[in-house]
Backbone bond lengths (Angstrom), bond angles and torsions (degrees), N, CA, C in turn:
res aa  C-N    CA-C-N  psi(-1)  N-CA   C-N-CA  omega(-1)  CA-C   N-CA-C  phi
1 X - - - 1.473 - - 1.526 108.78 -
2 X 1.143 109.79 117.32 1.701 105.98 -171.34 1.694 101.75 -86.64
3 X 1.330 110.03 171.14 1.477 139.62 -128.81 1.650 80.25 -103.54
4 X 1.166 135.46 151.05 1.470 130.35 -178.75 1.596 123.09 64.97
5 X 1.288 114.67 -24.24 1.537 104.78 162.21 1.693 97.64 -136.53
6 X 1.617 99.09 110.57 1.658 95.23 170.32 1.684 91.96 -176.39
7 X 1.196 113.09 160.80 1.359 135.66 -179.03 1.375 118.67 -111.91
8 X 1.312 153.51 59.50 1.152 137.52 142.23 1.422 145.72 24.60
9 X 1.479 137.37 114.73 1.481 101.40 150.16 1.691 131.58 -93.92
10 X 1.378 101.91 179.49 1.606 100.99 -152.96 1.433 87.15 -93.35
11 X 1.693 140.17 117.85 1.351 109.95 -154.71 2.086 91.97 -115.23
12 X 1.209 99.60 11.70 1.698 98.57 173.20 1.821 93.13 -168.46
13 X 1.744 106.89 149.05 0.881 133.35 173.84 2.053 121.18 -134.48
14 X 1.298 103.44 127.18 1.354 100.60 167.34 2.228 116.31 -43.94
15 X 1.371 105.92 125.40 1.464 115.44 -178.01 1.306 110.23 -47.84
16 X 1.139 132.86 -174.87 1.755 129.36 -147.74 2.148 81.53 -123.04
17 X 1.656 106.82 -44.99 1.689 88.62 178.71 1.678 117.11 -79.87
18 X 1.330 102.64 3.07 1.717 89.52 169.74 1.214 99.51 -89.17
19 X 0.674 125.26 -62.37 1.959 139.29 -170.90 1.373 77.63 -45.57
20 X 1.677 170.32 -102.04 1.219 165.43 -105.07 1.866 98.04 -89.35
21 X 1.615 121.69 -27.78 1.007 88.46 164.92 1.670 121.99 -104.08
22 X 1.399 117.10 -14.32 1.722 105.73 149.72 1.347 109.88 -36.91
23 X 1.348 134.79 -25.34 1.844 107.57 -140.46 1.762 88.12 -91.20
24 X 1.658 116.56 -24.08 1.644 95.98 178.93 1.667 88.57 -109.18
25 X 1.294 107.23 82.23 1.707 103.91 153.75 1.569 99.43 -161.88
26 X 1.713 121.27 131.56 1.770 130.60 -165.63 1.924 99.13 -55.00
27 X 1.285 91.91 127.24 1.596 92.35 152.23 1.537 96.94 -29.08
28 X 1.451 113.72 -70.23 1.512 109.35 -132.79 2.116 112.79 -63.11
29 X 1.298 77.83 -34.02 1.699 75.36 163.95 2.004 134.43 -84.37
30 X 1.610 92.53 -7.34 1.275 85.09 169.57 1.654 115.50 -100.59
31 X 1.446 99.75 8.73 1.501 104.07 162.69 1.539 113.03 -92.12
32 X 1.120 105.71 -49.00 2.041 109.47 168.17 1.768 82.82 -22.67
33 X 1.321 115.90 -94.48 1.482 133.44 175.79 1.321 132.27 0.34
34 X 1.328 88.61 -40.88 1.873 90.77 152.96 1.580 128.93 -149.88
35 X 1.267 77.17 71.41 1.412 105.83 160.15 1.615 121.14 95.57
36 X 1.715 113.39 -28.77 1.413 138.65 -165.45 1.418 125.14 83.78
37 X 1.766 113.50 3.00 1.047 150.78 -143.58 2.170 90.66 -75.62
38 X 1.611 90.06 -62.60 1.748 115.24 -163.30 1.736 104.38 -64.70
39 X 1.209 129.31 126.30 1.327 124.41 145.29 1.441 117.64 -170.55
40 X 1.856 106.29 142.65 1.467 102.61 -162.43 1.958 109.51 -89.56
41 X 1.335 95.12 32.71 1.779 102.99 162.15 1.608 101.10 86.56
42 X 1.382 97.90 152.00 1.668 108.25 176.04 1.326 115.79 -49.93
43 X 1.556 124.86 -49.78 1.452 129.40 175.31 1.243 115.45 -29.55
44 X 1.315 117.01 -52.20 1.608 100.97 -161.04 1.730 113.66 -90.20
45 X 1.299 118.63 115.84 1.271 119.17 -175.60 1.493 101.07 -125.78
46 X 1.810 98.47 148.83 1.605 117.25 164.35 1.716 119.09 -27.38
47 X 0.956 128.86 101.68 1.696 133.56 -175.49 1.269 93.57 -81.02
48 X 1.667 124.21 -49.13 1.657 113.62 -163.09 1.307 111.56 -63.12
49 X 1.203 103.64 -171.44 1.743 117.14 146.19 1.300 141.82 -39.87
50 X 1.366 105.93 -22.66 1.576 126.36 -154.55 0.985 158.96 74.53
51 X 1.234 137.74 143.48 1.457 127.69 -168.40 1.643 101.23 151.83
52 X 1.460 129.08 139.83 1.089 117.07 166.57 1.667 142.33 -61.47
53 X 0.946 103.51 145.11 1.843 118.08 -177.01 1.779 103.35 -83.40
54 X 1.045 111.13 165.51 1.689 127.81 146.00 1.416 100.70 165.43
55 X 1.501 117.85 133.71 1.156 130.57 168.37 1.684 123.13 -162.96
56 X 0.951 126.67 162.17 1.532 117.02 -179.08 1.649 122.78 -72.61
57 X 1.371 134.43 117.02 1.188 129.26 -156.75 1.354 115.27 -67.91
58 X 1.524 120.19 145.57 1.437 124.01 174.41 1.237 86.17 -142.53
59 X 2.047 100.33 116.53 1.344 111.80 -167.82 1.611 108.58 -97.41
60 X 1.619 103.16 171.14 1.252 98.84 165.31 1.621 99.80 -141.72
61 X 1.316 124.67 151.11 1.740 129.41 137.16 1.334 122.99 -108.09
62 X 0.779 86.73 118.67 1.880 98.31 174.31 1.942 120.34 -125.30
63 X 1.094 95.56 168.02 1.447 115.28 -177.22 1.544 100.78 -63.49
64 X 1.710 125.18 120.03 1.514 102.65 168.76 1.486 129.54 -36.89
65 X 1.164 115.50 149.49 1.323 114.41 176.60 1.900 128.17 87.11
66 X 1.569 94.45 -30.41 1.509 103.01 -149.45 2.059 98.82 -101.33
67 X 0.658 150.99 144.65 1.366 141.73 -160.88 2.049 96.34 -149.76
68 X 0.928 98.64 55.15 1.615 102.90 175.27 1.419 98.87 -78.69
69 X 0.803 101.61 -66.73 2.382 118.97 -175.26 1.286 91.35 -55.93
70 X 0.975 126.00 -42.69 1.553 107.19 -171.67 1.427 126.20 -83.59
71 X 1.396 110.03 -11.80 1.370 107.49 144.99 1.368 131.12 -48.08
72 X 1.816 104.44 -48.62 1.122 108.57 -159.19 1.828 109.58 -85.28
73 X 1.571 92.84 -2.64 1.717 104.75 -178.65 1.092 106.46 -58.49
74 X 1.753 104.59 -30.52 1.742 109.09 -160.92 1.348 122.03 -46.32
75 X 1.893 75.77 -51.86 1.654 119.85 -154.41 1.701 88.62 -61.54
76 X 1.027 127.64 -67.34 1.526 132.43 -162.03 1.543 95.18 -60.98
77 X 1.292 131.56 -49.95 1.579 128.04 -141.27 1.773 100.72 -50.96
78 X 1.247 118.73 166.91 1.559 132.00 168.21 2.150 102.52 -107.86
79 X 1.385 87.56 155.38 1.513 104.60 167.20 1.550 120.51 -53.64
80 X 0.950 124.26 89.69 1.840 137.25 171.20 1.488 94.95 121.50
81 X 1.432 135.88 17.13 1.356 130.29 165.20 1.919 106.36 -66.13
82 X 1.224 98.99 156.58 1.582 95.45 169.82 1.838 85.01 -137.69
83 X 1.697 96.55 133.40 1.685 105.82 171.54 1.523 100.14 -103.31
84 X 1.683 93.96 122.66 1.275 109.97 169.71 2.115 111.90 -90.57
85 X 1.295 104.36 124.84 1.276 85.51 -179.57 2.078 99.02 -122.47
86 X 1.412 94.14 137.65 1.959 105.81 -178.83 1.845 76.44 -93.41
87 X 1.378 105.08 114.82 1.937 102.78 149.97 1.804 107.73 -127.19
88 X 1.806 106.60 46.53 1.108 97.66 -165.03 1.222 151.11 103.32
89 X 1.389 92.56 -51.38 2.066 101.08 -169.66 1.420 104.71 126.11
90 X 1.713 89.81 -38.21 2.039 89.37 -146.49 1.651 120.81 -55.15
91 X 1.448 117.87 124.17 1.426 111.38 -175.90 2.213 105.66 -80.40
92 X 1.001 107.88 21.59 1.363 96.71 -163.91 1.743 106.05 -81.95
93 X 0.771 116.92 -24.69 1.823 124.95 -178.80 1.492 103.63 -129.36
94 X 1.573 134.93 145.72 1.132 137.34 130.35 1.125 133.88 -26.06
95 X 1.470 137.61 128.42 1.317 133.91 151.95 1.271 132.36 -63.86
96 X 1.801 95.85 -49.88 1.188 106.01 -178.62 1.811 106.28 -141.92
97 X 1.583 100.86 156.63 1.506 109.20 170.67 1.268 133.96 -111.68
98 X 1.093 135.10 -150.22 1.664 147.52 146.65 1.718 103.18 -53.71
99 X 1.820 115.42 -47.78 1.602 83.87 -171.81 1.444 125.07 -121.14
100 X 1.767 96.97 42.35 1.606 117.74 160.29 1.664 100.45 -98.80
101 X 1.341 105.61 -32.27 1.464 114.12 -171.71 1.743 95.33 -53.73
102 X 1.216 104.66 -58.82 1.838 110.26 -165.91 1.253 109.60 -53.25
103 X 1.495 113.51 -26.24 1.914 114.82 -167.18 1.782 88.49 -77.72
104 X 1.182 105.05 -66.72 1.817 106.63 175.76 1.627 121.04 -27.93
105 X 1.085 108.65 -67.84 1.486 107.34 162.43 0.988 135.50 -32.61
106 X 1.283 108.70 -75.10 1.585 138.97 144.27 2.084 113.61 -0.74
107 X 1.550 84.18 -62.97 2.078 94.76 175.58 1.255 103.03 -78.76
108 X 1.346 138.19 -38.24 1.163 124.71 -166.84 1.364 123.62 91.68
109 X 1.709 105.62 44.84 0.991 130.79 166.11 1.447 148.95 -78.85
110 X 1.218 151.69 107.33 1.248 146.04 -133.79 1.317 123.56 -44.61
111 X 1.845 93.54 -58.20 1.565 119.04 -175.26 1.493 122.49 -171.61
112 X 0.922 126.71 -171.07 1.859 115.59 152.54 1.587 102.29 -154.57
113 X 1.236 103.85 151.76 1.478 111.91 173.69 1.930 108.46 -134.19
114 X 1.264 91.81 124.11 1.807 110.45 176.30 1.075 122.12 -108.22
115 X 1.323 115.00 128.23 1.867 122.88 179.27 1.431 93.88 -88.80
116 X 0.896 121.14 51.70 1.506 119.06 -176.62 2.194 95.53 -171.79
117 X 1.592 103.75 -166.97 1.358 94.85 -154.48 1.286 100.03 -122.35
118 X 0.946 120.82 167.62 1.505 143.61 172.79 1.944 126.70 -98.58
119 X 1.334 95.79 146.53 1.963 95.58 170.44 1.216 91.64 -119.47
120 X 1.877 101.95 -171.72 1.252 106.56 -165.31 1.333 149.41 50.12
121 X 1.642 104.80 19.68 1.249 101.63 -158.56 1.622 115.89 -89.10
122 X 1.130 120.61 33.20 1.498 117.60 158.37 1.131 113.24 -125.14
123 X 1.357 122.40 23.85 1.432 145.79 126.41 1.463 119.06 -55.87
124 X 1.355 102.34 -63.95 1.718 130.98 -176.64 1.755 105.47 -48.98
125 X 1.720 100.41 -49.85 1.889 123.26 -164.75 1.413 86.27 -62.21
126 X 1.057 136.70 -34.56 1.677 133.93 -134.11 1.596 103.37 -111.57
127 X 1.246 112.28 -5.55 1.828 116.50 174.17 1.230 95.40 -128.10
128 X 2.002 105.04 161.44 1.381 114.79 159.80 1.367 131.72 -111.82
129 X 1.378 91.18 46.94 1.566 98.43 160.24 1.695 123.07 -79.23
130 X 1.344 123.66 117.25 1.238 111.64 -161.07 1.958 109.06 -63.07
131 X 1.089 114.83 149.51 1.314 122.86 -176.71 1.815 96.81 -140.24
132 X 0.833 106.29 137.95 1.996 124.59 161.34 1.105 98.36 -140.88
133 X 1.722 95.67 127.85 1.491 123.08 153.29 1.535 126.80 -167.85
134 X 1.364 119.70 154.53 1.111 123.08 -158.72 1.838 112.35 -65.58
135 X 1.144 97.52 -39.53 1.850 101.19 -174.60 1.342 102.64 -143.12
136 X 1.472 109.85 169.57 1.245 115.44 164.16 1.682 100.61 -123.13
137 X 1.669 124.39 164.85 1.283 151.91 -166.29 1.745 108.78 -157.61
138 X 1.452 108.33 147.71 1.149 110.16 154.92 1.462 128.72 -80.66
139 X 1.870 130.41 -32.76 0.665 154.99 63.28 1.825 108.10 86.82
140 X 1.365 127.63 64.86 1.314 122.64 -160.69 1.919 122.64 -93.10
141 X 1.514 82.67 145.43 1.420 90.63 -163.98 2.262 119.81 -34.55
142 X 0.919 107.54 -178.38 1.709 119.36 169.23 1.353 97.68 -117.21
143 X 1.393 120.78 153.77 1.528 117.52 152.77 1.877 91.25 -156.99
144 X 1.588 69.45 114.19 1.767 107.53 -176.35 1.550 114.15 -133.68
145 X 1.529 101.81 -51.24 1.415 110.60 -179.79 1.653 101.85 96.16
146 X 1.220 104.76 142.31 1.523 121.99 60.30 1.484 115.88 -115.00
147 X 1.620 130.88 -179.84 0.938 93.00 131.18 1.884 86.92 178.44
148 X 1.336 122.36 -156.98 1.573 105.41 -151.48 1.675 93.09 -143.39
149 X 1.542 126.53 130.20 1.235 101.73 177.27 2.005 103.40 -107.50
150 X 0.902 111.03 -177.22 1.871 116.42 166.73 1.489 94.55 52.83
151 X 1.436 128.51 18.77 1.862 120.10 159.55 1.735 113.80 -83.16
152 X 0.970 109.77 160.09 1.528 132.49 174.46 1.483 94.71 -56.09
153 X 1.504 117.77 154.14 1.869 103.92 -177.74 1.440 81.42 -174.58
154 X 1.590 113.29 142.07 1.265 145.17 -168.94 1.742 104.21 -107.15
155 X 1.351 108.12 129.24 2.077 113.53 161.18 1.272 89.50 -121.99
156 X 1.490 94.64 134.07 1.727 95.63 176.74 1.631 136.38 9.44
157 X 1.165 98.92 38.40 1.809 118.88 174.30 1.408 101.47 109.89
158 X 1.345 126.01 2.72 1.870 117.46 -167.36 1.397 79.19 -83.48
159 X 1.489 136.19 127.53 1.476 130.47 146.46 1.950 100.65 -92.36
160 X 1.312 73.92 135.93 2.187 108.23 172.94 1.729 91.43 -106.92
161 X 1.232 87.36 152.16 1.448 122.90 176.32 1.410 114.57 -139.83
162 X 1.692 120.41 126.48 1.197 120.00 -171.80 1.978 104.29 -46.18
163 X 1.542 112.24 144.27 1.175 121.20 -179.74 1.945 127.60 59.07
164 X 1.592 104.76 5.89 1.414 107.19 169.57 1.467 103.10 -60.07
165 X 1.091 111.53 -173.55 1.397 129.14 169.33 1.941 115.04 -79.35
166 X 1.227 107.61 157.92 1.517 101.82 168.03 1.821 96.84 -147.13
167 X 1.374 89.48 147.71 1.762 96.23 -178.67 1.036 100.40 -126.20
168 X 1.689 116.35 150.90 1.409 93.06 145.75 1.723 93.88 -154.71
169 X 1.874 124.64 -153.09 0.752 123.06 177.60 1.996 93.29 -176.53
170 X 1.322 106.55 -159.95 1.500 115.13 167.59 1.984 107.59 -62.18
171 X 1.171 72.49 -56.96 1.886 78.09 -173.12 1.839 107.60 -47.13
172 X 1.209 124.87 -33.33 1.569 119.51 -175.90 1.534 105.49 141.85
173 X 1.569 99.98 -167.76 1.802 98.46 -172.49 1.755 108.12 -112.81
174 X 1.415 98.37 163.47 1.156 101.47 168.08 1.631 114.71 -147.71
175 X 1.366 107.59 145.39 1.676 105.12 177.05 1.456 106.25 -97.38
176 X 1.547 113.39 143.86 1.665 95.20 -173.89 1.933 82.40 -128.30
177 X 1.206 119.59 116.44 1.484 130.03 -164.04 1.698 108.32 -45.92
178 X 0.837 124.41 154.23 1.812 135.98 161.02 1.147 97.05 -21.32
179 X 1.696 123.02 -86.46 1.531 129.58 -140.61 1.549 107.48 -95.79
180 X 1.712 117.98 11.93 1.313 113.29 -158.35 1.712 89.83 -114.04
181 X 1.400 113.20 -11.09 1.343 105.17 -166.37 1.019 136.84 -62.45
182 X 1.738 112.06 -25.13 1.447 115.25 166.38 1.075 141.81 -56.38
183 X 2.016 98.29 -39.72 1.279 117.70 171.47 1.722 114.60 -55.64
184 X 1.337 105.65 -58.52 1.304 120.12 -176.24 1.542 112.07 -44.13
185 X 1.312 113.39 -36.34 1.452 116.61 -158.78 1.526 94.86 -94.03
186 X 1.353 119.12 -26.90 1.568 103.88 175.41 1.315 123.46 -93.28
187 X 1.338 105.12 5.51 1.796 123.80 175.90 1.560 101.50 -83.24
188 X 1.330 110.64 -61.92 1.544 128.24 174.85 1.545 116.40 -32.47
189 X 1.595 93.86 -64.38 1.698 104.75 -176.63 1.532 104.61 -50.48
190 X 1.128 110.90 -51.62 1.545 134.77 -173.06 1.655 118.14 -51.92
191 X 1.534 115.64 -37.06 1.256 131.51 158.55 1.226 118.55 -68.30
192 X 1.501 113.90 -42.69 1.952 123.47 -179.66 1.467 103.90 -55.38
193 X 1.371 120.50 -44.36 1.433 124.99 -159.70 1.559 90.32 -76.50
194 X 1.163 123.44 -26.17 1.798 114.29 -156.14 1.724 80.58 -75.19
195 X 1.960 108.54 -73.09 1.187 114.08 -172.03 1.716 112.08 -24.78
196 X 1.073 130.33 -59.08 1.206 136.51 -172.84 1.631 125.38 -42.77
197 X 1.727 92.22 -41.08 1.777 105.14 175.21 1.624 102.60 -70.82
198 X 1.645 111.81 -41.93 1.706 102.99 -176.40 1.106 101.08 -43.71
199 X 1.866 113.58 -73.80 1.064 110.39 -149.77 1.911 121.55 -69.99
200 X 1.217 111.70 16.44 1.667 131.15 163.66 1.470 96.08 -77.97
201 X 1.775 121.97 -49.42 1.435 119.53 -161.01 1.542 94.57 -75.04
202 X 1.125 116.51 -35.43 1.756 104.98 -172.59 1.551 114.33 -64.58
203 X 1.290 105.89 -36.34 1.641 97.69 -175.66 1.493 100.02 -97.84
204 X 1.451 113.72 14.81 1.858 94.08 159.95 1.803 98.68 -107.96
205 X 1.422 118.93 10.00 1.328 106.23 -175.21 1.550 116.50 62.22
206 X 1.499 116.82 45.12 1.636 116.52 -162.91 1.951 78.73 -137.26
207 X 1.380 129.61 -10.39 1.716 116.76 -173.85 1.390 85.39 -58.32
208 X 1.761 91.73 173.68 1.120 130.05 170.58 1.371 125.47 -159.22
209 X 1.292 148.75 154.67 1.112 125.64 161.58 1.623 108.81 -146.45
210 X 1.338 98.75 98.29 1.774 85.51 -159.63 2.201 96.66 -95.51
211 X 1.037 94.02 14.05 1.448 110.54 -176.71 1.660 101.19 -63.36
212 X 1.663 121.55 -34.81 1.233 139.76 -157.51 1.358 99.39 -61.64
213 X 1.644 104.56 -55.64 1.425 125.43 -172.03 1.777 119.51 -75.66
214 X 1.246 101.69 -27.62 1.402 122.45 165.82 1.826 117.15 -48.46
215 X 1.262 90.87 -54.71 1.508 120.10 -167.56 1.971 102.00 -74.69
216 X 1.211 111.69 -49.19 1.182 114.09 -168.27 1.694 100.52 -91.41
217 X 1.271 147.58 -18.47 1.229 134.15 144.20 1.590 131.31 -51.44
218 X 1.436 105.27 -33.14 1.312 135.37 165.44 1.780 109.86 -37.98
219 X 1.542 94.09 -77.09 1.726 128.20 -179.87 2.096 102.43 -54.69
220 X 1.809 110.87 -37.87 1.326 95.85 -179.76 1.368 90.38 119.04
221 X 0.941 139.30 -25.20 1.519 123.50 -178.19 1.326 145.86 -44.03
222 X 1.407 114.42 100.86 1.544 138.41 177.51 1.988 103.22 -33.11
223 X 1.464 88.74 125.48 1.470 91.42 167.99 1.329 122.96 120.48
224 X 1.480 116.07 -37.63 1.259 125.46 -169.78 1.516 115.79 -75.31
């Protein structure tokens, strides 16, 4: 099977109740969570309506522009899959539209996220099916190929791995790896519960943060 046109299988996927408890916890704290290290770049933002994502990745690489495999991602994907597709970045052609969007829906699919761009998108704005992608174009896809499904695939340094996790929300995406998820998810939960007591102390007027002053005596700071 040569290198650039071949299909994979997906031979492990994140479980359907972890992925259910990522889906109510912020990107932004399950990135605190590890480390602040992971992110798939400013470009790619929420296209839909909104609402959070998480599902196990079913990747794609493809040729900019050209969305052959990603048809066929459709065809293969399972119910709570999210297809991640790398086409690059390039905003010059669409990946995807309104009536790949309907087949997705349609299966009962998580989400998809594209390093590459989208049409239709006040089609796209107007549902909450989660969508990420870098641009939009009028500008319609090729399907020629090449391209590779269930490979390892890079967004601006985020590497995916067939069946990791994928998050996302308004704020942007995040991959949280295969074997890291437990950790992550009991760090996360573990942070939500803290956040939760602050924000009890703020609306009883009982916060504090004398950490501020801690920190800036520390550093040398004139004034205090």
């Amino acid at each position: 099977m040569p290198i650039g046109l071949r299909i994979l299988p997906r031979e492990r996927a994140v479980p359907a109740d972890t992925v259910a408890r990522f889906r109510a916890l912020p990107v932004a704290n399950i990135s605190d969570c590890m480390a602040r290290l992971t992110a798939g770049g400013p470009r790619l933002r929420p296209m839909h309506q909104g609402g959070a994502m998480a599902g196990p990745a079913l990747t794609v690489r493809t040729r900019p522009g050209d969305n052959l495999l990603v048809h066929k991602a459709i065809a293969l994907a399972q119910p709570g899959d999210v297809i991640v597709v790398d086409a690059g970045g390039d905003l010059s052609n669409a990946i995807i539209g309104e009536l790949m969007l309907a087949q997705m829906v349609r299966k009962g699919l998580a989400g998809i996220v594209i390093h590459g761009a989208i049409r239709d998108s006040g089609a796209i704005a107007r549902q909450p099916f989660p969508v990420y992608a870098a641009g939009v174009t009028h500008r319609g896809p090729y399907k020629d190929g090449p391209g590779e499904i269930n490979v390892a695939v890079a967004l601006d340094g985020m590497v995916i791995a067939p069946g990791d996790l994928m998050v996302g929300d308004e704020d942007g995406l995040l991959c949280v790896p295969f074997d890291a998820t437990e950790a992550v998810l009991a760090a996360t939960e573990a942070k939500q519960a803290a956040e939760a007591k602050q924000m009890a102390a703020i609306a009883a007027g009982t916060h504090a943060a004398p950490w501020v002053d801690e920190t800036l005596r520390r550093l040398g700071c004139e004034g205090l």
